[in-house]
C-alpha positions in Angstrom: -172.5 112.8 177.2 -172.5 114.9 180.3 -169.1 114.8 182.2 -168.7 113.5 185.3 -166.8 114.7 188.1 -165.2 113.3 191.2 -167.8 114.8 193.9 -170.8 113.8 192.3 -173.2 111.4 193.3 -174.6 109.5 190.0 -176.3 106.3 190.4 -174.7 103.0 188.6 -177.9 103.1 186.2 -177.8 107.0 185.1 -174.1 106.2 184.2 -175.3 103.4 182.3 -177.5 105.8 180.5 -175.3 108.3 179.5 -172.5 105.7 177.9 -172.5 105.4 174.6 -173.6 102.2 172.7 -170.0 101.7 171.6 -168.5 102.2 175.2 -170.7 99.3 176.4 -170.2 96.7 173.7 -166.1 97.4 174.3 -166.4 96.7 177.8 -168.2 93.2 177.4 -165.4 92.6 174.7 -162.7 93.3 177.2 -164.6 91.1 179.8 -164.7 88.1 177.1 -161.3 88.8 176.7 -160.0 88.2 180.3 -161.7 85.1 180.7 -159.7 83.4 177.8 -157.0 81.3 179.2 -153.2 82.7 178.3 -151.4 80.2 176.1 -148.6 80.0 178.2 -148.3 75.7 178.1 -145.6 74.7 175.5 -147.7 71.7 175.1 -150.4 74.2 173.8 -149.1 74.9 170.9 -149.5 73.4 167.8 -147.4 72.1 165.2 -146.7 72.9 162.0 -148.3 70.7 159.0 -146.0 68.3 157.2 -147.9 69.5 154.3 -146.8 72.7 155.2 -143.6 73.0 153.3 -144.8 70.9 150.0 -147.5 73.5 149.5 -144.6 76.4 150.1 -142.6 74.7 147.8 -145.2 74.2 145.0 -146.5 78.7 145.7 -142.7 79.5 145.2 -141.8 77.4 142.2 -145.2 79.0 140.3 -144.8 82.7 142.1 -144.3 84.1 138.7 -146.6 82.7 136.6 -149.3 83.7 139.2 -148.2 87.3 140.1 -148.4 87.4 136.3 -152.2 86.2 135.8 -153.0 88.0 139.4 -151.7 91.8 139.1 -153.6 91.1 135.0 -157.1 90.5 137.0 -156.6 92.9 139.7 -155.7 96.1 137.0 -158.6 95.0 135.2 -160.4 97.0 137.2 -158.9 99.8 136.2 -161.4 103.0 134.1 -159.5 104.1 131.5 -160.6 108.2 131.8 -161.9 109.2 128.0 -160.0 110.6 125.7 -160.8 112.8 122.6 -158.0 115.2 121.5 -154.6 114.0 120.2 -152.6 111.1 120.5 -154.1 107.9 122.4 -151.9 107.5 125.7 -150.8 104.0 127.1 -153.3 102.9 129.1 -152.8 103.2 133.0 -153.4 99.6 133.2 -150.2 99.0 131.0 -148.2 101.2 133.1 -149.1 100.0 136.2 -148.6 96.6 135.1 -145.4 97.5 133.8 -143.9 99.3 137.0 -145.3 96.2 139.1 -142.9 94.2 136.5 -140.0 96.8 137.1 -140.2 96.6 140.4 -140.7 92.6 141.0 -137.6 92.1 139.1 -135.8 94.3 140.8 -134.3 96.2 137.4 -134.1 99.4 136.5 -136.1 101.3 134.0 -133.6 100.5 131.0 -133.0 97.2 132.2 -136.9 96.0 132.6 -137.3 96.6 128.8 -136.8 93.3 127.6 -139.4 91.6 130.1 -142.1 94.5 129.0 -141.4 92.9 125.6 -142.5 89.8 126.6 -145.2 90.7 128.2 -146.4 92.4 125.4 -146.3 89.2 123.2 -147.9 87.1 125.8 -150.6 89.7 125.8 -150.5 91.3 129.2 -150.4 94.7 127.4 -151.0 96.3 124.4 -147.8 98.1 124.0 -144.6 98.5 126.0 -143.8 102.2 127.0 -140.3 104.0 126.8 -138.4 103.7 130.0 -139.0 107.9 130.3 -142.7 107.4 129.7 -142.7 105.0 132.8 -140.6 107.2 134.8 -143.1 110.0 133.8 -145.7 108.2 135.0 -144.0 107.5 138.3 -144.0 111.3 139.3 -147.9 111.4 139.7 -150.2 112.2 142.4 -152.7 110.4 140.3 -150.6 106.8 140.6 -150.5 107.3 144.5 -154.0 107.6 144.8 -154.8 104.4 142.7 -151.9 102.1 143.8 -153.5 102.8 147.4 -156.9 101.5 146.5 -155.6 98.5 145.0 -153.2 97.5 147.6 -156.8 97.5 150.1 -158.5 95.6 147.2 -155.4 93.3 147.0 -156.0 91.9 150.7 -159.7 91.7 150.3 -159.5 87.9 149.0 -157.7 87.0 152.8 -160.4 89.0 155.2 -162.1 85.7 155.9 -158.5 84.5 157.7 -157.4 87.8 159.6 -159.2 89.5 162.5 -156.2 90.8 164.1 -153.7 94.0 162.9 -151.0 95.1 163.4 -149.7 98.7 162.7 -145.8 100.1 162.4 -143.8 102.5 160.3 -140.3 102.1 158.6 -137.9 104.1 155.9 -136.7 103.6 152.5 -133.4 105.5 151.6 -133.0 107.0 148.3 -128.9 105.9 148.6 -127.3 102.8 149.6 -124.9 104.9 152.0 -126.9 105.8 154.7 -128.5 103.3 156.9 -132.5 103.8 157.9 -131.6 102.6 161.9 -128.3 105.4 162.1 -131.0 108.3 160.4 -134.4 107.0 162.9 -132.4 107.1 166.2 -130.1 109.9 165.4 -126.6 109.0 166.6 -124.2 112.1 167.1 -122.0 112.7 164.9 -119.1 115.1 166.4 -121.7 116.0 169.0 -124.1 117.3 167.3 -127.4 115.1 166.3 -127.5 113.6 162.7 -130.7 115.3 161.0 -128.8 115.2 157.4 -130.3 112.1 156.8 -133.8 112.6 157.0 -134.1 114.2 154.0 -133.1 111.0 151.7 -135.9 108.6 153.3 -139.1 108.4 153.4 -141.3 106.4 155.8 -144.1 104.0 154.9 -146.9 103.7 157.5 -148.9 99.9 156.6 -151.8 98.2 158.9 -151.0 94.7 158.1 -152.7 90.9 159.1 -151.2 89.3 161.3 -152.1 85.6 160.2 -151.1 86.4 156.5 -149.3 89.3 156.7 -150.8 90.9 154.0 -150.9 94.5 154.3 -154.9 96.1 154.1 -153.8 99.9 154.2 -150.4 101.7 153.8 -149.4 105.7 153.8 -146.6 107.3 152.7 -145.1 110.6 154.3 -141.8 112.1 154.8 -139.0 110.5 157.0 -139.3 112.6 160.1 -143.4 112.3 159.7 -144.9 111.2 163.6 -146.4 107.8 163.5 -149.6 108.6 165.6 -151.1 111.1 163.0 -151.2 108.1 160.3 -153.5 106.2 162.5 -156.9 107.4 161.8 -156.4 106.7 157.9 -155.0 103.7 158.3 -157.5 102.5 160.7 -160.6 103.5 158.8 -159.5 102.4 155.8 -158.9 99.0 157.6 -162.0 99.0 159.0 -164.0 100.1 156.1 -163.2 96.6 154.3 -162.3 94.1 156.9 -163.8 92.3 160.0 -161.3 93.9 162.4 -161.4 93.0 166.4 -158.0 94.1 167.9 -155.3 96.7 166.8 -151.5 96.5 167.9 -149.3 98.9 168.2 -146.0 100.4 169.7 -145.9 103.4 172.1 -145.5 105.6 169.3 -149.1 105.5 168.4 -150.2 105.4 172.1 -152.8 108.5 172.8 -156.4 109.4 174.0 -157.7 110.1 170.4 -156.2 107.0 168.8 -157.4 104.7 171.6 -160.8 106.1 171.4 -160.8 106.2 167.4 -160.3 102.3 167.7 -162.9 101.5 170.0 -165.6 103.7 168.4 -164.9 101.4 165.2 -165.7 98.1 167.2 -162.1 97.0 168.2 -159.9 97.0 171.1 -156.9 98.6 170.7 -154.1 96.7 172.5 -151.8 99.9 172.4 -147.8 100.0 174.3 -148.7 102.5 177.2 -145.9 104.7 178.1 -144.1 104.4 182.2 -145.7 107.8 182.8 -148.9 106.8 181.7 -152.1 106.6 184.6 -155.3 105.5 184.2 -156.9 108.9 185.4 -157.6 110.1 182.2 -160.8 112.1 181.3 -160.9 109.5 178.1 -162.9 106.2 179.4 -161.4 104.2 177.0 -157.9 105.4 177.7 -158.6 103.9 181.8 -159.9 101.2 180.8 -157.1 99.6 178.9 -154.6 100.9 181.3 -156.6 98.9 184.1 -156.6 95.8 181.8 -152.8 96.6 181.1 -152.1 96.2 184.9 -154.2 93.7 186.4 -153.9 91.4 183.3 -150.5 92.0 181.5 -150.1 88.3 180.4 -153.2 88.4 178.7 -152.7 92.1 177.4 -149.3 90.8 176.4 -150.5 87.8 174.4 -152.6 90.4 171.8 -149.9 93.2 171.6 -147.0 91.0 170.8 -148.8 90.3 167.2 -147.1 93.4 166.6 -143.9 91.9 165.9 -145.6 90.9 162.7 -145.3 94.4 161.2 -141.8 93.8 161.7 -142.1 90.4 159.5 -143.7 92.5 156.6 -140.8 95.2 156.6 -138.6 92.3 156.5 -140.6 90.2 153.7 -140.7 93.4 151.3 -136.8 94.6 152.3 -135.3 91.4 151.6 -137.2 90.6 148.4 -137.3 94.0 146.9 -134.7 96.1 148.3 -134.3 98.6 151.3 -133.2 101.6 148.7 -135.4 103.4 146.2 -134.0 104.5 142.6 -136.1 107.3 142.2 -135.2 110.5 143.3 -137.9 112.6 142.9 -140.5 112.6 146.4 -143.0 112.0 144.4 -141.9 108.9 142.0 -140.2 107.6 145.7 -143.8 107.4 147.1 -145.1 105.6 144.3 -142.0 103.5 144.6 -142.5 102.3 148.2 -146.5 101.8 147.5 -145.7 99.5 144.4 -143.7 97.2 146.5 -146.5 97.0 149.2 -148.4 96.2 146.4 -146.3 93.5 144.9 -145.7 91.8 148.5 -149.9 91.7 148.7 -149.9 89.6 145.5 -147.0 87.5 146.2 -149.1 86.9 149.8 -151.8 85.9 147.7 -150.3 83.2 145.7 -149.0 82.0 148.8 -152.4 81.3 150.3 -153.7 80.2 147.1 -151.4 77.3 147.9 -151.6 76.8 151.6 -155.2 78.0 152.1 -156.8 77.3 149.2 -158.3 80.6 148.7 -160.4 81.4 145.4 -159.9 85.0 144.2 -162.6 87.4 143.0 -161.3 91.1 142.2 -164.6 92.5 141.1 -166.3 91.1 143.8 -164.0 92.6 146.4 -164.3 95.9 144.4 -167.9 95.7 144.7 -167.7 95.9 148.8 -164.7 98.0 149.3 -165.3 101.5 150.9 -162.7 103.9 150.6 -162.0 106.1 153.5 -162.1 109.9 152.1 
């Protein structure tokens, strides 16, 4: 696409021309998007079901039982690689099955032993590992790579009820002494900034639904990573496997690039713009959403506040599984945080098994999912 300056004098149909086909479906979009009405009517709103709460009452009082015969069906899926020299490992389905265990409970390696018993006897696995083999198998790049294509398979059964995303970061401390909100906005300590702390989080990155708050992709970086360079992963991998039409997100993923990333994949991105921030940019995209950010703020404001429910997911997966990590290791920490997005994903699913009478397929969802490489 040629650029255009100021002082030249294209016609309205040579512009037309030279935008791309994406450019012009995201323009109609944001036109269908202004002429909704704002829901700004109390009276609008609807209530809650009375049915509402028996259903949450009967997912809760069988959660167990069906993250049991769930996480089984989804590690199914698993290949076990072949093996021909030595001793017969455990299986990676075992230990996966067995860390989601650990980590649902709450215990620690030692203490989980007794349930991995059980589990063996009610046939869930073939043998229950040695709390240092499961540590062991913690500290493994290969364990990060599948726990993230089973968290996107996980949220595949609820794509027919989410449209909407929302993305955000938060840390997990590796101590119960230093709090995530003192290390994120530094506060001085003697005068001088606190950077000590950084080094005993981590930061998890998710892009979550904002109906169910199930989360479709999630990365895991260092605690003083940037937010905006997670984006294009999580997106795409989003994308890849969902029918997305609108990204949220705070001013720390607001830029050019991101903006544009999200369009070109068929969405809108309802992005925080900065107070500096002018629609004169050379990105087309980037003007356009500011413009709609003025003239229509309401209406901007009705799609970005689904953002909060990022917020809902930290707080789902703190207060059920714990804000603090009891690995140590970066590595094992990472696989840590990634098993509890995983575990909140099948606890969202028995939820909706309940309330939205969803039927689950794993294979089936493995058949269509695209991973973003």
């Amino acid at each position: 696409m040629a650029k255009i300056y100021k002082g030249d004098k294209i016609s309205i149909e040579k512009r037309k021309i030279e935008e791309p086909e994406y450019l012009i479906r995201f323009k109609e979009k944001i036109e269908e998007e202004i002429k909704k009405e704002s829901q700004t009517n109390l009276s609008n709103f609807t209530k809650k079901d009375t049915q509402y709460w028996i259903n949450y009452n009967r997912a809760k009082c069988n959660e167990k039982r069906f993250f049991y015969l769930l996480l089984d069906e989804l590690l199914n899926l698993i290949k076990e690689p072949p093996h021909f020299v030595g001793r017969k490992p455990i299986s990676t389905k075992d230990m996966l099955f067995c860390s989601c265990l650990k980590i649902y409970n709450g215990f620690s390696s030692r203490k989980i032993s007794s349930d991995l018993k059980h589990a063996e006897e009610a046939g869930y696995v073939k043998k229950a590992p040695h709390f240092n083999t499961l540590q062991a198998f913690m500290n493994n790049q290969f364990t990060e790579e599948i726990l993230k294509k089973l968290i996107t398979i996980s949220a595949m059964p609820l794509k027919e009820l989410e449209t909407d995303f929302a993305m955000d970061a938060t840390g997990f401390g590796s101590y119960q002494y230093e709090r995530w909100m003192r290390v994120r906005f530094q506060k001085k300590l003697n005068g001088k900034l606190n950077t000590r702390g950084w080094r005993n989080y981590v930061k998890l990155h998710i892009c979550c639904g904002t109906k169910t708050n199930v989360i479709t992709s999630a990365q895991v970086t260092y605690g003083n990573k940037s937010d905006t360079k997670e984006l294009p992963y999580l997106v795409k991998q989003t994308s890849n496997n969902f029918n997305t039409e609108r990204y949220s997100a705070d001013k720390g993923y607001s830029s050019k690039k991101n903006m544009q990333l999200i369009a070109s994949l068929d969405s809108i991105p309802y992005i925080a713009f900065k107070k500096n921030s002018k629609s004169t940019s050379d990105s087309p995209i980037w003007n356009y959403m500011h413009k709609y950010f003025e003239k229509h703020k309401e209406r901007y404001g009705t799609f970005y506040h689904k953002r909060s429910n990022s917020e809902t997911v930290f707080s789902m997966i703190k207060m059920r599984l714990g804000e603090f990590l009891k690995y140590k290791n970066h590595q094992s920490q990472k696989n840590e945080v990634l098993l509890k997005c995983l575990v909140h994903n099948i606890c969202c699913l028995v939820q909706h098994i309940f309330e939205s009478n969803i039927k689950i397929n794993f294979n089936s969802c493995e058949q269509t999912y695209i991973e973003h490489k």
